[in-house]
Backbone as a chain_set.jsonl record, in Angstrom:
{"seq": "XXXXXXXXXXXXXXXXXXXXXXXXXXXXXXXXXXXXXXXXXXXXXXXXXXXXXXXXXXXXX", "coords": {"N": [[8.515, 19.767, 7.961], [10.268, 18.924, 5.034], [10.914, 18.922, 1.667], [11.704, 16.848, 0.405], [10.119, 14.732, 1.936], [7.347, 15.178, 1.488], [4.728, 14.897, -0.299], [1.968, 15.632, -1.439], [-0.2, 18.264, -0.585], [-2.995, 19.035, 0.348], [-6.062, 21.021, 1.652], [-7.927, 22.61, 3.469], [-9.308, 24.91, 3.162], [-9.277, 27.28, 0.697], [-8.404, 28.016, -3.373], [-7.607, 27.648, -6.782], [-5.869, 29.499, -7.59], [-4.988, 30.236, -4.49], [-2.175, 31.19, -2.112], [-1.365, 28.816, -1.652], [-1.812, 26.573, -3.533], [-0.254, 27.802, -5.635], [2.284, 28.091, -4.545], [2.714, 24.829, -4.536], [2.575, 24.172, -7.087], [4.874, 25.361, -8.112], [6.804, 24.23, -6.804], [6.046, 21.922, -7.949], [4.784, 20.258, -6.518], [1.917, 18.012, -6.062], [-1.506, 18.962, -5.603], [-4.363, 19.752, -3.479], [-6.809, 21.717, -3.582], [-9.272, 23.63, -0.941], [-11.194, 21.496, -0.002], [-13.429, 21.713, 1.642], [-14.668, 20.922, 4.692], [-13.237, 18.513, 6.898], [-14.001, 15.466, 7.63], [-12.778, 14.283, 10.126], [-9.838, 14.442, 12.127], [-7.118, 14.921, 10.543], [-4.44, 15.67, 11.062], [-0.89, 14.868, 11.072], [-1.43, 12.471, 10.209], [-0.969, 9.803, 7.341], [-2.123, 9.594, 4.035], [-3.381, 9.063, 0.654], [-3.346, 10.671, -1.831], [-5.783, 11.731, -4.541], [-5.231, 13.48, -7.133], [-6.072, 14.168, -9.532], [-8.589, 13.378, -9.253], [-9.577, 14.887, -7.446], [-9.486, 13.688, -4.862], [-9.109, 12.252, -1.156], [-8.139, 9.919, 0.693], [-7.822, 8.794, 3.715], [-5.293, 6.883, 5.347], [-3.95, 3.856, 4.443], [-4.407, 2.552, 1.307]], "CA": [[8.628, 18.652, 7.048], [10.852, 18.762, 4.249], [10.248, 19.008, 0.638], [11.356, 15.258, -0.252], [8.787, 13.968, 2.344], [5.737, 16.145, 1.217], [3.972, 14.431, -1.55], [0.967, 16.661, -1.681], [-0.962, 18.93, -0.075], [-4.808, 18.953, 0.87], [-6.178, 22.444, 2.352], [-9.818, 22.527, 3.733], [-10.321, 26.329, 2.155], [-8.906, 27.641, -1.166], [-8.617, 28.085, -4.888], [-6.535, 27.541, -7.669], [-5.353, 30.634, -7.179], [-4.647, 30.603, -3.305], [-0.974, 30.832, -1.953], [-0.772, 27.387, -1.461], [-1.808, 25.848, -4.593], [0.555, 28.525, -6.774], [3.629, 27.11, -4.06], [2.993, 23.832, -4.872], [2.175, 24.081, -8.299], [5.767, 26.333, -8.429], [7.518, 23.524, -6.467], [6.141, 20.627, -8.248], [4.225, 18.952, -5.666], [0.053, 17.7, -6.583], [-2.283, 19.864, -4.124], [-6.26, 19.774, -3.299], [-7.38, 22.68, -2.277], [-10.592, 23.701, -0.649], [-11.744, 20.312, -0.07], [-14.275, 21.931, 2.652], [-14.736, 20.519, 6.244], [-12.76, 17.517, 6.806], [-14.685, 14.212, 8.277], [-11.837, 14.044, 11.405], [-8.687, 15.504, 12.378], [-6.06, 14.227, 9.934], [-3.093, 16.076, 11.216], [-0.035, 14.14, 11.121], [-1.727, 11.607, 9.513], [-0.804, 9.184, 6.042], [-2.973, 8.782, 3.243], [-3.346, 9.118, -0.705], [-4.248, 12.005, -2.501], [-5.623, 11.725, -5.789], [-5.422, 14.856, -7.428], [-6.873, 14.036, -10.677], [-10.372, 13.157, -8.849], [-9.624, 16.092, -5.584], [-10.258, 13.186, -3.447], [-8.116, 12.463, -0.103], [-8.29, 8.654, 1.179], [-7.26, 8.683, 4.586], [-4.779, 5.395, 5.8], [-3.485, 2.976, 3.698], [-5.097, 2.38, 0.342]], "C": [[9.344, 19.131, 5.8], [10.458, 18.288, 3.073], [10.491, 17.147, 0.36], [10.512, 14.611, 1.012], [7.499, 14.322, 1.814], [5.711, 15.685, -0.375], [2.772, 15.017, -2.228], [0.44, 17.248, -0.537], [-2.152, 19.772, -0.354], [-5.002, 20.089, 1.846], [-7.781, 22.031, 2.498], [-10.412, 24.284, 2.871], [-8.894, 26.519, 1.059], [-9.328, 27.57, -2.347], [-7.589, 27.885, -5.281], [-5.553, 28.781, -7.739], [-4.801, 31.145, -5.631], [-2.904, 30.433, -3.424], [-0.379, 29.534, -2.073], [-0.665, 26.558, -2.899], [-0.852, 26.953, -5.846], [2.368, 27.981, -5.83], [4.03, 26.072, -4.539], [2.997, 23.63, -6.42], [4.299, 24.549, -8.883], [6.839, 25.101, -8.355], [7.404, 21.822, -6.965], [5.298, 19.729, -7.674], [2.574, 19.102, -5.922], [-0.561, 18.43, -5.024], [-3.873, 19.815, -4.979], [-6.272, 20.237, -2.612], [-8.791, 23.306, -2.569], [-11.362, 22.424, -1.185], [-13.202, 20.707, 1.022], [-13.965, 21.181, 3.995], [-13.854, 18.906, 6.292], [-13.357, 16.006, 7.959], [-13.852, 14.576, 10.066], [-10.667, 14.726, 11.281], [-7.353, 14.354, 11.393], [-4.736, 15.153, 9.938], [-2.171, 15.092, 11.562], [-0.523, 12.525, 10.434], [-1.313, 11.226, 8.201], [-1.888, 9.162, 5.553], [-2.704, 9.267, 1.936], [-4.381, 9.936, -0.994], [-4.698, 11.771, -4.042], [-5.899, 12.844, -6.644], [-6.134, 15.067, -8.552], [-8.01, 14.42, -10.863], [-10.618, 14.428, -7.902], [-10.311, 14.97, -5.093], [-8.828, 12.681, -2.451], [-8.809, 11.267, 0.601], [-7.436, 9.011, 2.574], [-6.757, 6.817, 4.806], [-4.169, 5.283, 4.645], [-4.572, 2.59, 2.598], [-4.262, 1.125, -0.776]], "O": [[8.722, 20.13, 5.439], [9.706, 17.313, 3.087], [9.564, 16.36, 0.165], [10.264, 13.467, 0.632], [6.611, 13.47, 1.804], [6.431, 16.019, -1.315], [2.593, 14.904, -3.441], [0.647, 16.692, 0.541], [-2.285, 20.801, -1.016], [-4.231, 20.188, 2.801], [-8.524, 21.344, 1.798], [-11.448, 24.61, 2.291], [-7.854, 25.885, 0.882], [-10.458, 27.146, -2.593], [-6.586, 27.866, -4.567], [-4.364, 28.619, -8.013], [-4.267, 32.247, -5.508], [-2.327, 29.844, -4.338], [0.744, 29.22, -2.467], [0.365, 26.011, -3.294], [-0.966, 26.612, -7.023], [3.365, 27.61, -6.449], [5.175, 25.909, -4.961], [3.627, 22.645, -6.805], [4.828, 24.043, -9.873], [7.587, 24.823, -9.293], [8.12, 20.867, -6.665], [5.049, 18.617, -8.14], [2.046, 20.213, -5.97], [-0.166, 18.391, -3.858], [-4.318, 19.826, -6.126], [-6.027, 20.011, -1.428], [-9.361, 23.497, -3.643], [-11.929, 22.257, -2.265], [-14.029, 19.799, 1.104], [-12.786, 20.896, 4.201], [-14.143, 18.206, 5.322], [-12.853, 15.837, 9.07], [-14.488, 15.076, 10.994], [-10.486, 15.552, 10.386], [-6.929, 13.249, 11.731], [-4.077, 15.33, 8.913], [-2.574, 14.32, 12.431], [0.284, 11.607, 10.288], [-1.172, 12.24, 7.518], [-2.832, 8.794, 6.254], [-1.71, 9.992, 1.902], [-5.575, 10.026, -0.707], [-3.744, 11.611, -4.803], [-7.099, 13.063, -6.808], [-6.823, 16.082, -8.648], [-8.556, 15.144, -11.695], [-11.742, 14.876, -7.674], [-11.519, 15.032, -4.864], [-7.688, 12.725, -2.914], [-9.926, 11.447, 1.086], [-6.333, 9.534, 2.412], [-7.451, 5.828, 4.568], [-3.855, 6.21, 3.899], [-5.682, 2.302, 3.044], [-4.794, 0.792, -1.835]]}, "num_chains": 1, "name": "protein.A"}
């Protein structure tokens, strides 16, 4: 996936400090990480991140 599709990125383990959230942070893009276990499998899946709150709406909102 390509940077102008990727709107954020949601990790089930991490810190503010993990690889991922110093990428995105580098590249601009809102990330929640270590959200813990995730309800269902949301790979390839849409939904809205709100990074403000760290919460992760699956679907259409």
């Amino acid at each position: 996936m390509g940077k102008a599709r990727l709107k954020a990125v949601v990790t089930a383990k991490g810190s503010s400090c993990s690889h991922m959230a110093i990428l995105a942070k580098n590249l601009g893009i809102p990330a929640i990480v270590g959200v813990g276990t995730f309800p269902e499998n949301i790979d390839g899946k849409q939904g809205t991140a709100d990074t403000g709150a760290g919460k992760l709406f699956i679907g259409q909102v």
